[in-house]
C-alpha positions in Angstrom: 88.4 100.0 102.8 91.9 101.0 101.7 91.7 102.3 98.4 95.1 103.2 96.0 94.1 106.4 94.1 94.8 107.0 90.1 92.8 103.9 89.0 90.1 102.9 91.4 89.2 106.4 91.9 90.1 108.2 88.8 92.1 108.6 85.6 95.1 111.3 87.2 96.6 111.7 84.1 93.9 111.6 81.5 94.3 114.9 80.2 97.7 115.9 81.5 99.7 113.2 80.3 102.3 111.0 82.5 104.2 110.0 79.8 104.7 113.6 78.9 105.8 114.2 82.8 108.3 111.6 82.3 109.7 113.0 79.6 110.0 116.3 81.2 111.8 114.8 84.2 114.3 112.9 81.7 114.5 116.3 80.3 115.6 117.9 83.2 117.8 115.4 84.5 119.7 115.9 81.4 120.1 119.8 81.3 121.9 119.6 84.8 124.3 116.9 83.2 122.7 113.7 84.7 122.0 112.1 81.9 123.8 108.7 82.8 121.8 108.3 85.8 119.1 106.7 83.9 119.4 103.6 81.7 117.8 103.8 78.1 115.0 101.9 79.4 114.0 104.1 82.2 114.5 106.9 80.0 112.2 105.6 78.1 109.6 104.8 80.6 106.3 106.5 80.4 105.9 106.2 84.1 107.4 109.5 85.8 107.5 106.9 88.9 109.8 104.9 87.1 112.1 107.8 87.0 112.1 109.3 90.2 112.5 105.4 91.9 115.6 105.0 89.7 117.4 108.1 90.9 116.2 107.4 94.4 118.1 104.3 94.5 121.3 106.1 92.7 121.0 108.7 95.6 118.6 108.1 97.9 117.8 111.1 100.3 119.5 113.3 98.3 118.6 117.0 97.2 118.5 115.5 93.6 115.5 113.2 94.9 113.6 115.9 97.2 113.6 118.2 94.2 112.5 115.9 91.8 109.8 114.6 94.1 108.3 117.8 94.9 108.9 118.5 90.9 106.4 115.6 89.9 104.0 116.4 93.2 103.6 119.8 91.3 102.7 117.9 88.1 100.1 115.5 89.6 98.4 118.9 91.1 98.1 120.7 87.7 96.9 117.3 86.1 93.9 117.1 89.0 92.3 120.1 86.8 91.7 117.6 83.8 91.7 114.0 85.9 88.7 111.7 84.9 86.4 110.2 87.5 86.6 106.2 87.4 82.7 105.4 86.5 80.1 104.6 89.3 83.2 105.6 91.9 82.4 108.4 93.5 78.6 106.7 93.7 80.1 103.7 95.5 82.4 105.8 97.9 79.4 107.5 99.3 77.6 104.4 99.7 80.1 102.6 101.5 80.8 105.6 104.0 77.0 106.0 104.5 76.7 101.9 105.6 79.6 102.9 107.6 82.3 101.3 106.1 85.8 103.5 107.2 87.9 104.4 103.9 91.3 105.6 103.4 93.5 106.2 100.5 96.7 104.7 100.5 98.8 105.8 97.1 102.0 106.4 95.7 100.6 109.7 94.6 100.9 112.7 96.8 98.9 113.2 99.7 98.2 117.0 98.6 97.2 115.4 94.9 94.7 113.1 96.4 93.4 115.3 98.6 92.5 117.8 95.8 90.9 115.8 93.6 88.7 114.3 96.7 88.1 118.1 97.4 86.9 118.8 93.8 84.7 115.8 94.0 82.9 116.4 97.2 84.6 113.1 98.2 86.9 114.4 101.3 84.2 114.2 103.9 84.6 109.9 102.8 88.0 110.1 103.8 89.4 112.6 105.9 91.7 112.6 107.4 92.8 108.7 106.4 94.9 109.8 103.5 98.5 108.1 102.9 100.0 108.9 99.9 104.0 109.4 98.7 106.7 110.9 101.2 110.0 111.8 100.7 111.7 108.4 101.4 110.6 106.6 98.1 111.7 103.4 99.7 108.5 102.9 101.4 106.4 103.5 98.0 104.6 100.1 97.6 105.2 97.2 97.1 106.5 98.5 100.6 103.2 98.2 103.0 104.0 101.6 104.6 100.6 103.6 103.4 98.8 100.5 104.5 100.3 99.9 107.5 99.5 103.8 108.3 95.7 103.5 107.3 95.1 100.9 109.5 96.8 101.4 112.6 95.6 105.2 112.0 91.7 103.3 112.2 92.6 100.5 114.5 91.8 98.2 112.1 93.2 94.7 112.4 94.7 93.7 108.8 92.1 90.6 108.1 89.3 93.2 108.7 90.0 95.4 105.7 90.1 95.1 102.3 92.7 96.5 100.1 91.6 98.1 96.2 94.2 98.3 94.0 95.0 97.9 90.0 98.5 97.3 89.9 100.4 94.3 91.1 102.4 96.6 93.3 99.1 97.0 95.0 98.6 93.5 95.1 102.3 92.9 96.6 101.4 95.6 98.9 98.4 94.1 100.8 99.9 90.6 100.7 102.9 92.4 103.0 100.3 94.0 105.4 98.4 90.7 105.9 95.1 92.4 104.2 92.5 91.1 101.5 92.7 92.3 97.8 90.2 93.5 95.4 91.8 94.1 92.0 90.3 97.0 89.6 90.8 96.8 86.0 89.8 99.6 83.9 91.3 97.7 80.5 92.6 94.5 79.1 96.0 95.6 80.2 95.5 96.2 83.6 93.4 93.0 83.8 96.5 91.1 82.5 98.8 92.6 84.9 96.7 91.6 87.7 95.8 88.4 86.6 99.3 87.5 86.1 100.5 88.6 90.2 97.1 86.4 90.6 95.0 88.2 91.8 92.2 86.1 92.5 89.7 88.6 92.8 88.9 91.1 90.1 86.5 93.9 88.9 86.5 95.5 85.4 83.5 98.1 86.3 82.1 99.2 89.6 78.5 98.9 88.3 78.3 95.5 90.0 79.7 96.2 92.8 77.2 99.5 93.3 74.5 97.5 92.8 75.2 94.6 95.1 75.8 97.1 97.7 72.1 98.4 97.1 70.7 95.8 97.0 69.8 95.7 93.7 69.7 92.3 91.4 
């Protein structure tokens, strides 16, 4: 089971707002005179992702990019503290890793980020030490099936074997590159659009269901 992080597993940003990271990075950019790297749209974006990605492909490699990267990692560690748990999660996670299912993460977040949170939620134990998340060549991010790719040959688990659980089309892209099955999770009506429109054939607004399938349970 390769699961992507903020969304399936939690809410990252639920108290310490992305949009207000991406604004900050816009910010910053700007005060060392960078301003024109980004387009208005990306400026913008409420996505810090979006941000970093665009100046990655300006100057990839560069010091610009390492600094803002590690910049935004130190932003998804301070917004652990107020992250909200996806419902009936972390009660699934142990129920599949008690049947003896194998689990990995495999995110665009960073690697220390997810493996915080985990920590905070007794949740490590499920996963260590299968977590992939975001290095410092952003090319491999996904769409690009790096993380997954990692996970499995990490596990020596043939693609068709796993299952990939995602909520962004990214996600979706992702799996389709690495050969491996997808399970689409959508909190909202948004991300259920977004999904529905990659087509995503299969798709999950709550994890209740799939808990209780797992248990046995009608």
């Amino acid at each position: 089971m390769l699961f992507d992080f903020d969304g399936p597993i939690c809410r990252l940003f639920a108290g310490h707002k992305a949009e207000n990271i991406a604004v900050e990075q816009v910010r910053w950019l700007e005060e060392r005179g960078l301003h024109g790297l980004l387009t208005e749209k990306e400026r913008a974006a409420p996505d810090p992702h979006v941000v970093l990605r665009a100046v990655d492909r300006r100057h990839p490699g560069s010091d610009l990019v390492i600094e803002l990267e590690e910049r935004l990692t130190l932003q998804e560690l301070k917004a652990v503290g107020s992250a909200y748990p996806t419902a009936y999660v972390d009660p699934l996670i142990r129920t599949w890793h008690a049947m003896g299912a194998r689990l990995a993460i495999a995110s665009n977040n960073s690697p220390q980020t997810v493996a915080r949170y985990l920590a905070t939620r007794g949740l490590m134990d499920c996963f260590a030490p299968h977590i992939y998340g975001r290095t410092q060549d952003l090319s491999l991010l996904k769409p690009h099936p790096h993380c997954l790719k990692r996970a499995l040959s990490a596990m020596g688990v043939k693609p068709p074997e796993a299952l990939m659980i995602g909520d962004a089309d990214t996600d979706f892209q992702a799996a389709q590159r690495a050969g491996v099955p997808f399970l689409g999770y959508a909190r909202n009506e948004r991300k259920m659009k977004i999904l529905r429109a990659a087509e995503v054939e299969h798709v999950v607004g709550s994890w209740y269901p799939v808990l209780k399938l797992l248990r046995g349970k009608d």
